[in-house]
N, C-alpha and C positions, 0 to 999 in steps of 0.2 A: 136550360143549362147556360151556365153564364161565359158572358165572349168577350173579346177585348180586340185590338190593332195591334197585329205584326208584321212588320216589314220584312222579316228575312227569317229563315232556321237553316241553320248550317250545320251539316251533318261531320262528323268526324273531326272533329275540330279538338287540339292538343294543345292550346293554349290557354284555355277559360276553366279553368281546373285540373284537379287528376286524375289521369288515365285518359281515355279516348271519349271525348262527349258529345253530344247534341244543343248545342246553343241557339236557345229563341231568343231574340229580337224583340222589343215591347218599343211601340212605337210612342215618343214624346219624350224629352226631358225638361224638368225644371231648368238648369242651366245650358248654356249655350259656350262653351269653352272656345277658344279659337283655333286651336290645334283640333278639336273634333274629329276623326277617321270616319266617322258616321254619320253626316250631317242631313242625312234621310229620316236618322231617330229623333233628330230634336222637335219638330212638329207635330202632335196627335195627330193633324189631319191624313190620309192620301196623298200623295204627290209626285205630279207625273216628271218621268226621267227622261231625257232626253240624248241619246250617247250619237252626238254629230257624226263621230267618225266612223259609224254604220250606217250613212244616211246617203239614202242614193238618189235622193228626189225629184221620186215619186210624185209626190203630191197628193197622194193617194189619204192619206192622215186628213189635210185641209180639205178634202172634199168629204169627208165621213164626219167633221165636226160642226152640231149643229149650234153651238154657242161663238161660234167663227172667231176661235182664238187660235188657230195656226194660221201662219201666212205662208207659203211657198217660197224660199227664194232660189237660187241658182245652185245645185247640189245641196238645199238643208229648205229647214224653214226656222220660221219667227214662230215662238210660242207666247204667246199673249195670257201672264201666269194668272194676272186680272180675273180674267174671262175664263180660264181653264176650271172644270170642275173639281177635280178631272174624272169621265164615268168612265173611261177606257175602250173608247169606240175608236180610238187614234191605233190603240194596238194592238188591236185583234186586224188589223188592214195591213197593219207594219210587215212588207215582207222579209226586211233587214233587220228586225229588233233593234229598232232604233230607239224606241218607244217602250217604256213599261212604265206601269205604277207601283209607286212605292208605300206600303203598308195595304194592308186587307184585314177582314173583320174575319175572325176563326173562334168558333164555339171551343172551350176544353176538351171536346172529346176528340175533334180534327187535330189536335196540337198533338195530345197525348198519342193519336195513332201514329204521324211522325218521331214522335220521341219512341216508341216500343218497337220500332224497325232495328233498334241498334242495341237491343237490349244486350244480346249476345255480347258485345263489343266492353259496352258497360262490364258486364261479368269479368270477363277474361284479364283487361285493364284496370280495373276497380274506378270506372268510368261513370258518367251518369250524365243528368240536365242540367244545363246552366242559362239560369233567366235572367240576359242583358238588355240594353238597348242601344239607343234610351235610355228610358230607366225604367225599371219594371215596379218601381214603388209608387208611380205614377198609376197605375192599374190594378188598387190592393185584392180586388173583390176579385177578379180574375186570375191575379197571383195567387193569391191565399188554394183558389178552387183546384189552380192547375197541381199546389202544392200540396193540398191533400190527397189526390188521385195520387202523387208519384209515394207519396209514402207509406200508403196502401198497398203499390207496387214494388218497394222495396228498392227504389231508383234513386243513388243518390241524388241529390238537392246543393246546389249552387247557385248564390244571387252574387253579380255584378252590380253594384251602387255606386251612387257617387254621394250616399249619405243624405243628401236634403231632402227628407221628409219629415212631418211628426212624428213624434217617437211611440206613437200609440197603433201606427201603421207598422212599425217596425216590431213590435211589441207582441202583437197580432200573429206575427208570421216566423218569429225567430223560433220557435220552438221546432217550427220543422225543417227549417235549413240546415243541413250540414254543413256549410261554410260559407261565408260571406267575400267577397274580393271586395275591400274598400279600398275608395280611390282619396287619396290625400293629394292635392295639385301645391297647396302652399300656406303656409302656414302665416303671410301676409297678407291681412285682410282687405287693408286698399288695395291689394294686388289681384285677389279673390275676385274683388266683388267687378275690377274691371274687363281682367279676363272670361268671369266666367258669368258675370252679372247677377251673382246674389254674395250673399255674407259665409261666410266658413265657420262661424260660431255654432251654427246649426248643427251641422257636418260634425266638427270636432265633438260637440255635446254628446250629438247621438252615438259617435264610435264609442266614446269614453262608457258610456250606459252600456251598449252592447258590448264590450269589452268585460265590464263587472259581474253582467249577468250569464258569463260563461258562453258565449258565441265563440267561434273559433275562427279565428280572423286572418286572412292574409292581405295586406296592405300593398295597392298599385298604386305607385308614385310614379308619374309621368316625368320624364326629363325635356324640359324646352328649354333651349338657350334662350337667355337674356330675359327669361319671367320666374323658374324655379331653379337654377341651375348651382347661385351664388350660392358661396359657405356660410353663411349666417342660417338662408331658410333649409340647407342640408344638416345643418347642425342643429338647429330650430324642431324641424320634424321626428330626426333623430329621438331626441329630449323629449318630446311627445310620447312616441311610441314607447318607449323603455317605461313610460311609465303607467304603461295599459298591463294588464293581465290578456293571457290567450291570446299573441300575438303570434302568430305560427313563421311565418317571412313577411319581408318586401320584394316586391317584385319590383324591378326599376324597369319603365317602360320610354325607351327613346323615343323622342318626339321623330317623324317620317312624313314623309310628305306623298304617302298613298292616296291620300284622300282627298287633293287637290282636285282632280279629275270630276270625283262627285258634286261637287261645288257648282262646275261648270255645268255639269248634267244638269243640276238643280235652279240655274240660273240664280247662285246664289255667290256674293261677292267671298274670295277667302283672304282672310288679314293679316295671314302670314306667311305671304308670297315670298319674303325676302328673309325668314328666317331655313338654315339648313339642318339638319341633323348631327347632335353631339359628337364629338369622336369619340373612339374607342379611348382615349385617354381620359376625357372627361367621364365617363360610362365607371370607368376603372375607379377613379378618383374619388365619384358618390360614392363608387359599391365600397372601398375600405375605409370612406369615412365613415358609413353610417354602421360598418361592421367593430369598428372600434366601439360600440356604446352595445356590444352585445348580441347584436340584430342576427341575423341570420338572413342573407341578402342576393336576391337571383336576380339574372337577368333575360325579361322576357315575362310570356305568361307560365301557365303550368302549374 
């Protein structure tokens, strides 16, 4: 049975489509955005978490490590990511979970028994699965698999993308999706490729295709000051979309700075320490410009 790397499934979650769903987690992305909430998914690898302000040091971690990448220091330690495998000998000793790792290797039928826990929920709500990350087009062979068990099961189907794949990946799998959340960041390419380190030509190609081919699309547009905020690329995107077929909404998704924290767990530098969160005026602002060209325009997931 075929298996993939999940970092997280989150049970009841009201944001990642409609009604009340189970969202899996696919661990890796091709792009690396800087606003990221999730910067546990952008890696395929494992990767150990470190949350200091549960750390009562022990020491106990650095004496269980035989690759001697913790160092002990005065209330914490030094994690040496070099040297870290990480096989999780550090947290099965952690008596503060201080310590965990992020992503694990899960066959389809482990995933699937997690997602059939909430079938009921799914029912009642007109609920189902939603496979984020990540990116879950990063993992086609395990998507596709998890994706035909649910439609088997009568479980709606939802992908979270952020579009950059082949379109043959995509092509593969769209028949059984009930809905797709594409993520559009900006319609400027030099802006694209520096925020999120590849080109948007891709992204835009493959919505336009799936768009044609009758997919049902709801489009998450991130709001970050001072990279997609200005009226040209709100105006820009707008004019994009109105010209797709089956675009059901936008969801305008404010940039927040939850995810700074993970960063630091990760021992990974974040680059946008010094930008804050939109106001409610600027929020306002997107939603009736882009609602002038037609759009139908929320804000949030759902």
């Amino acid at each position: 049975m075929k298996s993939g790397v999940v970092f997280d499934i989150r049970r009841y979650a009201i944001h990642d489509g409609p009604g009340i769903r189970t969202t899996v987690f696919f661990k890796g992305c091709p792009l690396h955005c800087w606003w990221c909430h999730n910067p546990e998914g952008e890696s395929t690898k494992p990767e150990l978490v470190y949350r200091e302000s549960r750390c009562i040091g022990c020491g106990e971690c650095s004496r269980s490590c035989q690759r001697e990448a913790i160092t002990p220091l005065t209330q914490s330690i030094f994690v040496n990511r070099d040297k870290c495998v990480p096989c999780g000998n550090c947290c099965r000793v952690c008596s503060s979970d201080a310590l965990s790792v992020a992503g694990k290797k899960m066959s389809v039928r482990e995933v699937l028994e997690e997602i059939e826990k909430d079938r009921a929920f799914y029912e009642e709500s007109g609920g189902g699965v939603t496979f984020s990350g990540g990116e879950p087009l990063l993992q086609p062979d395990f998507l596709d698999a998890l994706l035909i068990e649910c439609r088997e099961r009568d479980i709606h189907t939802t992908i979270d993308t952020c579009g950059f794949a082949q379109y043959d990946i995509i092509d593969r799998i769209r028949d059984k999706v009930d809905l797709f959340l594409y993520d559009i960041k900006t319609m400027d390419n030099r802006k694209h490729r520096k925020y999120t380190g590849a080109s948007n030509e891709l992204i835009l190609k493959n919505l336009r295709k799936l768009a044609e081919n009758g997919s049902s699309i709801v489009i998450s547009f991130p709001i970050t000051p001072s990279i997609n905020d200005d009226d040209e690329n709100v105006t820009r995107t707008a004019e994009f979309l109105t010209s797709l077929p089956n675009i059901q909404q936008v969801n305008l998704l404010p940039y927040h700075r939850a995810g700074i924290e993970k960063y630091k767990n990760l021992g990974k530098p974040y680059k946008l320490s010094r930008i804050q969160p939109p106001s409610n005026q600027k929020i306002n602002s997107v939603k009736k410009r882009m609602e002038t060209f037609g759009l139908k325009v929320g804000v949030g997931g759902g």
